[in-house]
C-alpha positions as CSV (number, residue, x, y, z in Angstrom):
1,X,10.8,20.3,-4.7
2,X,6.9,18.8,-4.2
3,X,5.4,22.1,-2.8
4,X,2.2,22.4,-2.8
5,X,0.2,25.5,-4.1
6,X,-3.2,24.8,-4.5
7,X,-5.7,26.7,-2.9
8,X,-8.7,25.3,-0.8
9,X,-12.0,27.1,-0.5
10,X,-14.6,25.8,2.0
11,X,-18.2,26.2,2.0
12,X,-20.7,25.0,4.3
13,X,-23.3,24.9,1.8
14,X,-24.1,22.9,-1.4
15,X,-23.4,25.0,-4.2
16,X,-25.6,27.5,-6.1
17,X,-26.5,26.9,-9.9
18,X,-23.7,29.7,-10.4
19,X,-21.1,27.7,-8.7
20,X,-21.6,24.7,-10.9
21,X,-21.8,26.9,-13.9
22,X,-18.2,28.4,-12.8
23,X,-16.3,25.1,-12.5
24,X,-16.3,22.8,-15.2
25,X,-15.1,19.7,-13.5
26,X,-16.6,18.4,-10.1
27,X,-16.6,15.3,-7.8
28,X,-19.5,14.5,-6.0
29,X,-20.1,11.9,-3.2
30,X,-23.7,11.3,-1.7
31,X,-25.1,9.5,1.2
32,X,-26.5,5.8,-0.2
33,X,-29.2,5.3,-1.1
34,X,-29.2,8.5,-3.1
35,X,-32.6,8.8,-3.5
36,X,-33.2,9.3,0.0
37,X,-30.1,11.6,1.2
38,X,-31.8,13.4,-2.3
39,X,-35.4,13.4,-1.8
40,X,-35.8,17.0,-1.1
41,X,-34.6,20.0,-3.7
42,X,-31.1,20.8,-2.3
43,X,-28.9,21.8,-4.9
44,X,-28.6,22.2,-8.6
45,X,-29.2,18.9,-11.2
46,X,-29.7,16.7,-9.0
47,X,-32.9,15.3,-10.8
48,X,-30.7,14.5,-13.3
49,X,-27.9,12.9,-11.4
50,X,-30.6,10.8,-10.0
51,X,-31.7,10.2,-13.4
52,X,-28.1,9.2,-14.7
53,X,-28.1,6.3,-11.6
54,X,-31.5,4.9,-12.4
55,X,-30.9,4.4,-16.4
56,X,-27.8,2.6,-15.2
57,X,-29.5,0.6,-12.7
58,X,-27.3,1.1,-9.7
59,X,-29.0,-0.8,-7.2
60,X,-26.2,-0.8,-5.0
61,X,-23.5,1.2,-3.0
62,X,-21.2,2.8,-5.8
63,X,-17.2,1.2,-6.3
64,X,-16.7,3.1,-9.3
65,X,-18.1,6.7,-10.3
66,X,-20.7,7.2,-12.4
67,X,-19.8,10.3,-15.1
68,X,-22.4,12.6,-16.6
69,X,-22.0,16.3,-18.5
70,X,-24.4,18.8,-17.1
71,X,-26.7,20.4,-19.3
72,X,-25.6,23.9,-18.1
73,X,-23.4,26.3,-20.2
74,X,-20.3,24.8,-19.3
75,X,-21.1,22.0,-19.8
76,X,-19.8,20.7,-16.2
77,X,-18.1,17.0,-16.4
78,X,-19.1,15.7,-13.3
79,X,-17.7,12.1,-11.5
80,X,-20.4,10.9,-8.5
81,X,-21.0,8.1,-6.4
82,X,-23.2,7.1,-3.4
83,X,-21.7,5.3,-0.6
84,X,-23.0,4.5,2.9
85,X,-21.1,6.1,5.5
86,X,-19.3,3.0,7.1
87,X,-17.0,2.6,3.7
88,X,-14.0,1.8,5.2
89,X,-10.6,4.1,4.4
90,X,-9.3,1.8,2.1
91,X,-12.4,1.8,-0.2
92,X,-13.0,5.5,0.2
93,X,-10.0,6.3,-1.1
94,X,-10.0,3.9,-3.6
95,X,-13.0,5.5,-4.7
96,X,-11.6,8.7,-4.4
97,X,-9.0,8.0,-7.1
98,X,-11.5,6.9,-9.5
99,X,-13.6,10.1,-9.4
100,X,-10.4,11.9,-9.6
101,X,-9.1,10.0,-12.7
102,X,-12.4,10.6,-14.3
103,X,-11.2,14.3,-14.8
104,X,-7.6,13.7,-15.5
105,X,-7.8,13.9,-19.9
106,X,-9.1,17.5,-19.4
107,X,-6.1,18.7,-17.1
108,X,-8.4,21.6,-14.9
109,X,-7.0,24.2,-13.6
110,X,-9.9,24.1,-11.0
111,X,-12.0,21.3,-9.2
112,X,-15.6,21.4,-7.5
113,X,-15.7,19.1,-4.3
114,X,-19.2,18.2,-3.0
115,X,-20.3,16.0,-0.3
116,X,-23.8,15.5,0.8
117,X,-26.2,13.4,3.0
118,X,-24.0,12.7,5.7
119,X,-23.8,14.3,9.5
120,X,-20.2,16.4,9.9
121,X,-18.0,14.1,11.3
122,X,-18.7,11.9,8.3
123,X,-18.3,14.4,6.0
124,X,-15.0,16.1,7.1
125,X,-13.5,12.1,6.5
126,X,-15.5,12.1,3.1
127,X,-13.8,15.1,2.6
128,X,-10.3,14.2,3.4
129,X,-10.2,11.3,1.4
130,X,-11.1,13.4,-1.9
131,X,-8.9,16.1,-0.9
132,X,-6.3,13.5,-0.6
133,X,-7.0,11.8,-3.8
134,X,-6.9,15.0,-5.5
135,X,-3.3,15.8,-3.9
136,X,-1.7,13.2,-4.9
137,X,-3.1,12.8,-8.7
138,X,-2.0,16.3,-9.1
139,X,1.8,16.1,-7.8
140,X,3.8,16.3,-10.4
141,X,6.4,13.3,-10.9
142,X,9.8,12.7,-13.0
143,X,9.7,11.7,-16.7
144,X,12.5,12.8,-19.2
145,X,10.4,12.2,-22.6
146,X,11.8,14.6,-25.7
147,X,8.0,15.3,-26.2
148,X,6.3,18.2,-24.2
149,X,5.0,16.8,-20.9
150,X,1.6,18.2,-19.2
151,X,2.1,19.5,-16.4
152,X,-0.7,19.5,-13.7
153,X,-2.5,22.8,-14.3
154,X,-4.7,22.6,-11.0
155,X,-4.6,25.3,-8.6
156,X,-7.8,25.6,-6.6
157,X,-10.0,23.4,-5.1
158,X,-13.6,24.2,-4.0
159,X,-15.0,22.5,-1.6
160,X,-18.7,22.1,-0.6
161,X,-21.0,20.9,1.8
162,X,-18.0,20.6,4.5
163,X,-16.2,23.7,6.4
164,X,-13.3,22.8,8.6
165,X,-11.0,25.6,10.6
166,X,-7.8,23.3,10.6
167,X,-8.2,23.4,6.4
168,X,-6.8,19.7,6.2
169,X,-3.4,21.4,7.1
170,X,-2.5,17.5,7.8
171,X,-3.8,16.3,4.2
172,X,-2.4,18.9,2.4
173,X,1.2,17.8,4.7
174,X,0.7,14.3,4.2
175,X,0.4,15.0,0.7
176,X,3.3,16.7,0.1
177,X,5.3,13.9,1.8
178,X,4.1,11.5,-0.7
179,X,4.9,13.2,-3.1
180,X,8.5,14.0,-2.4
181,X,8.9,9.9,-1.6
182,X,7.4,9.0,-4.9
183,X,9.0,11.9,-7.4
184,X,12.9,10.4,-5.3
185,X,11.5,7.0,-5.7
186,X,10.9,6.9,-9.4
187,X,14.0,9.2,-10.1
188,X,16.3,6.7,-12.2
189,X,19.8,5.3,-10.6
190,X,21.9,7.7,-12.5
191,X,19.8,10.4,-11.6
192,X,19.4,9.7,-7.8
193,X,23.0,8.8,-6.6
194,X,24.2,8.8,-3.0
195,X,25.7,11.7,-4.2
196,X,22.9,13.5,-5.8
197,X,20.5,12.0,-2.7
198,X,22.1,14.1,-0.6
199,X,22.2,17.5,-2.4
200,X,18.6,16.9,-2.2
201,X,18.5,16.7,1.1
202,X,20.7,19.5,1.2
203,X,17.9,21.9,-0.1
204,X,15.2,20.2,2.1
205,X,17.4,21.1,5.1
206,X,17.8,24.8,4.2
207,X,14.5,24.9,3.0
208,X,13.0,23.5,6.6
209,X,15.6,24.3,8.9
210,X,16.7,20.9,9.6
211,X,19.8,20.5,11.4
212,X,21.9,17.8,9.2
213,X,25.1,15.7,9.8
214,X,26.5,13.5,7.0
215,X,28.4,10.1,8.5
216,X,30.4,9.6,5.7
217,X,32.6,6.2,4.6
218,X,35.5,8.1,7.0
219,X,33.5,8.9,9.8
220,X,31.9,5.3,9.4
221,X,34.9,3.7,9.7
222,X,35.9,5.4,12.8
223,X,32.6,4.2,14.4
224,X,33.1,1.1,13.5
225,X,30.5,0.5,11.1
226,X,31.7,-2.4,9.3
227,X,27.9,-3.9,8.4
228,X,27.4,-0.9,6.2
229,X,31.0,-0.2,4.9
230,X,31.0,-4.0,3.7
231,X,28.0,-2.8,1.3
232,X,29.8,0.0,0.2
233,X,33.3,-1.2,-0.2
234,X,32.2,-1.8,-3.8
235,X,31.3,1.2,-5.0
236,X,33.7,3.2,-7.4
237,X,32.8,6.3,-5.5
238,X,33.2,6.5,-2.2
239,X,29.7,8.4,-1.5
240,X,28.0,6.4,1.2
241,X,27.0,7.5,4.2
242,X,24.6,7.8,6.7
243,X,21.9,11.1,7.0
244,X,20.9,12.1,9.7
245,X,18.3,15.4,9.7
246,X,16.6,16.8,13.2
247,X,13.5,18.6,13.8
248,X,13.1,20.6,16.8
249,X,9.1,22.1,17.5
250,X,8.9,25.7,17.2
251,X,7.4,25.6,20.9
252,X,9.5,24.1,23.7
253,X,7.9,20.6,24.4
254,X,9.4,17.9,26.9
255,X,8.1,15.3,24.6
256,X,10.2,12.3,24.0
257,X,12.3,11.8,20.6
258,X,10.8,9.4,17.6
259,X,13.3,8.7,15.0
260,X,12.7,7.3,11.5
261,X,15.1,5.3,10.0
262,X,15.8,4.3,6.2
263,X,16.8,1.9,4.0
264,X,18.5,3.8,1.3
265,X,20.2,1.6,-1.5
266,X,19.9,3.5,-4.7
267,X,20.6,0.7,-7.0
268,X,20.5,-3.1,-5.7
269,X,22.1,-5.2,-8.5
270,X,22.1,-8.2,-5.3
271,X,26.3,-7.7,-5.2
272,X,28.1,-11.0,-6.1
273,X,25.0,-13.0,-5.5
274,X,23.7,-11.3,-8.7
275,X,19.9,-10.6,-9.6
276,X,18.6,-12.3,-12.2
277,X,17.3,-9.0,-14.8
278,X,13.6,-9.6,-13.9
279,X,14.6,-9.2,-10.7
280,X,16.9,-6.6,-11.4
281,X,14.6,-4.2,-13.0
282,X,13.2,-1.9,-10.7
283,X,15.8,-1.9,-7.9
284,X,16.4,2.2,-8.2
285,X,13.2,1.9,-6.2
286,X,15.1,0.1,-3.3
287,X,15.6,3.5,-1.6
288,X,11.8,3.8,-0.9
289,X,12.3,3.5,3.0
290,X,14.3,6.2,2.9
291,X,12.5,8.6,0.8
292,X,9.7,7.0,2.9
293,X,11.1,8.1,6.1
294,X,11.9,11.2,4.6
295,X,8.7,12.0,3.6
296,X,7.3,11.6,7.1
297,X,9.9,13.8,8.5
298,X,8.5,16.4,5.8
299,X,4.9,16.2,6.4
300,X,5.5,16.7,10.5
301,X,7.8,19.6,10.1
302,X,5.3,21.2,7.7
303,X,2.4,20.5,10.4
304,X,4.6,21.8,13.2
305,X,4.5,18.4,15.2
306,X,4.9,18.9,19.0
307,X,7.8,16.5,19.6
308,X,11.0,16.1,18.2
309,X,11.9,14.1,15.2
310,X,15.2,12.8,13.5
311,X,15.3,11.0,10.4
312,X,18.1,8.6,9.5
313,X,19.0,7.7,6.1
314,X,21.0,5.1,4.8
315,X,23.0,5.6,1.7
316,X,24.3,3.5,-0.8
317,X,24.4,0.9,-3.8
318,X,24.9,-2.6,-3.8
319,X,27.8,-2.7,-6.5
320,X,29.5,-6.0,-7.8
321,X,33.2,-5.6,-8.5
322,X,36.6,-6.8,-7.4
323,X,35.8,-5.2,-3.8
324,X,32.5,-6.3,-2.9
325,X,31.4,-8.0,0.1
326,X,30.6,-12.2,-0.4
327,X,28.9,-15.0,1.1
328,X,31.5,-16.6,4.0
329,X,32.9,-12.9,4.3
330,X,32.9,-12.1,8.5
331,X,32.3,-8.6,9.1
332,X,31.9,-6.7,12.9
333,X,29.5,-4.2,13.0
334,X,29.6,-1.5,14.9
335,X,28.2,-2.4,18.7
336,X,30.5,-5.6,18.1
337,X,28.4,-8.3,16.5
338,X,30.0,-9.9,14.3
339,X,28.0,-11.2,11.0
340,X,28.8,-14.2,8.3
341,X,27.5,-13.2,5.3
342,X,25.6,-15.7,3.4
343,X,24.0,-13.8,0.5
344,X,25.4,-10.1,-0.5
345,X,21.7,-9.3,-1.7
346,X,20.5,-9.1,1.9
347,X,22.5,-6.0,1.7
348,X,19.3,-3.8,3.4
349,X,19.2,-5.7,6.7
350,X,23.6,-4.8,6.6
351,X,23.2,-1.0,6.4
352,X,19.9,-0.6,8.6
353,X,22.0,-2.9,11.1
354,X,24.9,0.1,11.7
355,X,22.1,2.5,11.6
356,X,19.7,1.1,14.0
357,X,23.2,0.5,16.4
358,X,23.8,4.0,16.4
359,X,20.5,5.8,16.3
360,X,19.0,3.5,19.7
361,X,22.6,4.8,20.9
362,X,20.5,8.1,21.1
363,X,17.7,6.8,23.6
364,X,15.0,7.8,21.3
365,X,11.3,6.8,23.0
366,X,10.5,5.3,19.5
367,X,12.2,4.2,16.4
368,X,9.9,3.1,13.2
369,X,12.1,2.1,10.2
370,X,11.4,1.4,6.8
371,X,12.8,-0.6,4.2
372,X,11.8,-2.6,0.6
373,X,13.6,-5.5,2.1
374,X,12.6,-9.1,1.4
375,X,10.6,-10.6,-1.2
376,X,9.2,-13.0,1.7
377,X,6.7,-10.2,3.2
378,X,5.6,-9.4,-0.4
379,X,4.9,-13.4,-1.0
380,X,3.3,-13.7,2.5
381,X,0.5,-10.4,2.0
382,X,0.8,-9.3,-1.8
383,X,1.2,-5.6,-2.5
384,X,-1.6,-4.4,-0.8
385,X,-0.7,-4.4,2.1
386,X,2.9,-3.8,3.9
387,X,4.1,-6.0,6.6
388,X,4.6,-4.7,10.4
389,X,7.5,-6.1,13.0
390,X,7.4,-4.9,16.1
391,X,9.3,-5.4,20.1
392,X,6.3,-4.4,21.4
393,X,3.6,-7.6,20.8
394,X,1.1,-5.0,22.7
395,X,1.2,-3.3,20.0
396,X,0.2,-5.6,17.6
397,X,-4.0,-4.4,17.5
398,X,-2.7,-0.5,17.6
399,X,-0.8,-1.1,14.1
400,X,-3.6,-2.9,12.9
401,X,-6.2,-0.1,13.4
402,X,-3.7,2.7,12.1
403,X,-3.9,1.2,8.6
404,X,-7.6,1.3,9.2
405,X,-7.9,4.1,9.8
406,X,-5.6,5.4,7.3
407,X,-6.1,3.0,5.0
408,X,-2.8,2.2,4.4
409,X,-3.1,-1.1,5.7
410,X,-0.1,-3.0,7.4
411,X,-0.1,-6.7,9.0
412,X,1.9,-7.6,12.0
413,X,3.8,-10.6,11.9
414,X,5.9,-12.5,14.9
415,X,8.9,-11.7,16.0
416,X,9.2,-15.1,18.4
417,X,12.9,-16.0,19.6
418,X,12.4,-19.4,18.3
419,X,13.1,-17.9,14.8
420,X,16.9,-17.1,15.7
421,X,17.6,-21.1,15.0
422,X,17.8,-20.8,11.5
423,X,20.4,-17.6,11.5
424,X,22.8,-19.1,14.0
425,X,25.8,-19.2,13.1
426,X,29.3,-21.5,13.9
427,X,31.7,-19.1,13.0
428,X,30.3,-15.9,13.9
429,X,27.6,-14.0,16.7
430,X,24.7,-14.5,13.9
431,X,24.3,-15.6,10.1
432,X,23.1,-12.3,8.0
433,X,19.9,-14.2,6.9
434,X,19.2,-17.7,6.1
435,X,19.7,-20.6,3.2
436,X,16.2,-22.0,4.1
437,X,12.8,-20.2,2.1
438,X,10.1,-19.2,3.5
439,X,10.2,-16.7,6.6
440,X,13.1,-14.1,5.5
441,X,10.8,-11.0,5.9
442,X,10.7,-12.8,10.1
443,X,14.3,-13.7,9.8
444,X,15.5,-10.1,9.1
445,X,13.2,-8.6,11.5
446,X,15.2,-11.0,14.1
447,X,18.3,-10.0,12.8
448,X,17.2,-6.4,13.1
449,X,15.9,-6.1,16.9
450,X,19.4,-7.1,17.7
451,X,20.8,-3.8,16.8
452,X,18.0,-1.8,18.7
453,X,19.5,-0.5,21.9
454,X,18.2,0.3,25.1
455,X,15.1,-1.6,24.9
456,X,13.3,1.1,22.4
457,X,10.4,0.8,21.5
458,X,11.0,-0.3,17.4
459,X,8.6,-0.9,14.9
460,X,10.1,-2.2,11.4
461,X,8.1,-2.0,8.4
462,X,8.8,-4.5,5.5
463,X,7.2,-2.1,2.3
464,X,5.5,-5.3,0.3
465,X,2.9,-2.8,-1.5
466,X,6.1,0.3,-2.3
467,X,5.1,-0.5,-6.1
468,X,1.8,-1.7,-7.4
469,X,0.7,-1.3,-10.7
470,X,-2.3,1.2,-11.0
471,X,-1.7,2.2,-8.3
472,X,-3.2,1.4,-4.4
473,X,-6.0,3.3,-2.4
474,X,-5.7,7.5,-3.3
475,X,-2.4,6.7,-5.0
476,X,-2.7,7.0,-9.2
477,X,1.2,5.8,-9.9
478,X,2.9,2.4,-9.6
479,X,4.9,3.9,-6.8
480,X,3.1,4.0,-4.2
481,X,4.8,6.0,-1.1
482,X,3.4,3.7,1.0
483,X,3.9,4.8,4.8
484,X,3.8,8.4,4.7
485,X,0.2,8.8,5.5
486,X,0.1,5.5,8.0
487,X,3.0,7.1,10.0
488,X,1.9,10.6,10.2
489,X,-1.8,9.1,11.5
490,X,0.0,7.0,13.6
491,X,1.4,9.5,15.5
492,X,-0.8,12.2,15.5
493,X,-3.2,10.2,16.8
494,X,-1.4,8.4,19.5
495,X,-2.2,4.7,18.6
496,X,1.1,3.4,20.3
497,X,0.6,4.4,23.9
């Protein structure tokens, strides 16, 4: 599993001669201009880091790092950049990555953090974000070359110019729920079957103390659950099912359940509607939501968050075969509806149907789900940023300022009622999606809400920017994770009050 054991060591001060002689790699980020934040001796080389800036002409706030080799004994590879304080998340930890990747040919087995010329609130977020960077360059992910892979060798961090008590407890967390979603994400489809999904959660649960339950096909079809069984009918294994893990704070609180929900198709060949193999390629990823979800789940437990959490997780693979689900097929889900399919890849909005029907059964105060589930949202924002669908339109500025803040930026869309139109059916409650372009990632959202009970409050992220190649803000891989961090902040923080 993604533990992390690196070690962080904080220091107030900028370091000593003797402290950059120790570590032979560093990352440095200064207060713009650099001159000023600089003027006065303050700590080791910094003439010449000055020096470096000026032959280069930097005139401007850095977007990439500037790399030098100190002329001490160890010859110290240094990344650096000057920034002004009101960078916003997104370019900070863009940044971040950058100086990181600087040191990433040499492998060290120790970094040197510095940050200087800014007041301490400003520094702590300076901080975080190369923390963060660091984290997330160094977690380890799958690859099954015959050749010797490296291995990430890093073990300590030393941090300077910043001192914090909490010891980015939440970065290091957040961290390690990336990682787990990425190192599942990128796992390939023989590798990460329903059936091998869940022995992983298996040891996550015994590892954390999760409570888990398993709704298999069986126990699906006694609830009814026909939206998800018709995905799964065409398996040759009957592994599908439904997770569901609980977290209970060590402390008694009377705070009010969130759940996190999943999409979790391990291999999305479309089904009878079959993808074309551009389109094909890359659909062992179409369980990010889940791993998503999962990771969340991970990073609160490890924080100790004060209210309770459950995390639902929808299993499967969209098979073709003799048994699969097709377009005309009507299928009843489990609170009733009943569904005529259109298209059999829309298979993501069938199993987060069931599973939305019987989570809200549960009254949580919140549900945020996650899925890699149209091609629409991806169309309508890119991959930058990941589309946000929500029952609450208050919410709407709250969402916006999470990714912000977070920089993992999201972008509400509407979720009018006007939209139901075009998936209204003559033969059954609602069409599964559309035959018309243009506003699927809208259209699923609609078909969605439906299935959230209770009036809950129920935000639904479509994951446009799950993969983007080389990578997105702090993230060095392709996939990205995208979610852990935004959710985490999103809660901690109370945004959605």
């Amino acid at each position: 599993m993604n533990k992390i054991s690196i070690k962080l060591q904080q220091k107030e001060s900028p370091p000593t001669e003797k402290n950059i002689d120790a570590i032979s790699n560093w990352l440095m980020l200064f207060a713009y201009p650099m001159e000023k934040a600089t003027k006065k001796p303050c700590f080791p080389f910094q003439e010449k880091l000055l020096k470096r800036q000026q032959e280069l002409g930097l005139k401007t706030v850095d977007t990439s790092p500037v790399v030098i080799d100190l002329p001490n004994k160890n010859s110290s590879h240094v990344s650096y950049a000057a920034i002004e304080a009101s960078i916003s998340s997104f370019q900070l930890l863009t940044l971040a990555r950058k100086l990181v990747a600087a040191h990433s040919p040499t492998n060290p087995a120790q970094l040197g953090l510095f940050v200087y010329g800014f007041n301490k609130v400003e520094s702590e977020r300076i901080a975080e974000a190369l923390i963060s960077a660091t984290l997330a360059a160094a977690a380890d992910m799958p690859k099954f070359k015959t050749e010797k892979q490296t291995i990430s060798r890093l073990s300590k961090l030393s941090l300077y110019g910043v001192r914090v008590n909490h010891g980015f407890k939440e970065s290091f967390a957040i961290a390690e729920g990336n990682a787990l979603t990425r190192r599942l994400s990128i796992l390939p489809p023989n590798k990460l079957t329903p059936t091998e999904y869940l022995k992983e959660v298996k040891e996550l649960a015994r590892e954390n103390k999760w409570k888990l339950e398993f709704y298999d096909e069986p126990i699906l079809k006694k609830k009814k659950a026909g939206a998800f069984l018709a995905v799964s009918q065409a398996s040759p294994k009957a592994d599908s099912g439904i997770v569901r893990l609980r977290y209970t704070p060590k402390i008694s609180t009377k705070g009010k359940k969130v759940f996190l929900i999943g999409k979790g198709i391990c291999y999305d060949t479309g089904g009878v509607n079959l993808k074309p193999a551009n389109y094909m390629y890359g659909m062992h990823e179409d369980m990010q939501g889940s791993a998503v979800a999962l990771g969340v789940f991970l990073a609160l437990t490890k924080i100790n968050f004060n209210r309770p959490v459950e995390c639902w997780m929808a299993l499967a693979v969209n098979h073709i075969g003799p048994k699969a689900y097709k377009p005309n097929d009507v299928i009843t889900a489990s609170d009733g509806t009943t569904i005529e399919i259109i298209h059999s890849d829309a298979e993501g909005r069938m199993v987060l149907s069931d599973t939305l029907a019987l989570a809200s059964k549960e009254k949580p105060s919140l549900i945020i789900d996650y899925a890699t589930l149209t091609g629409a949202c991806m169309y309508s924002i890119g991959t930058s940023y990941s589309g946000v669908f929500t029952n609450k339109k208050e919410w709407h500025a709250d969402l916006i300022k999470a990714g912000e803040d977070s920089g993992e930026r999201v972008w509400p869309f509407p979720l009018d009622e006007d939209f139901d139109h075009m998936i209204k059916s003559d033969i059954a409650d609602i069409k599964q999606c559309s035959q018309e372009s243009g506003v699927d990632h809208i259209l699923a959202s609609r078909f969605l809400q439906r299935f959230v009970k209770n009036n809950t409050p129920w935000v639904h992220m479509d994951l446009s920017s799950s993969n983007k190649k080389g990578g997105l803000a702090h993230i060095p891989t392709d996939t990205i994770g995208f979610g852990v961090r935004y959710s985490v902040n999103l809660l901690l923080n109370n945004y959605l009050k």
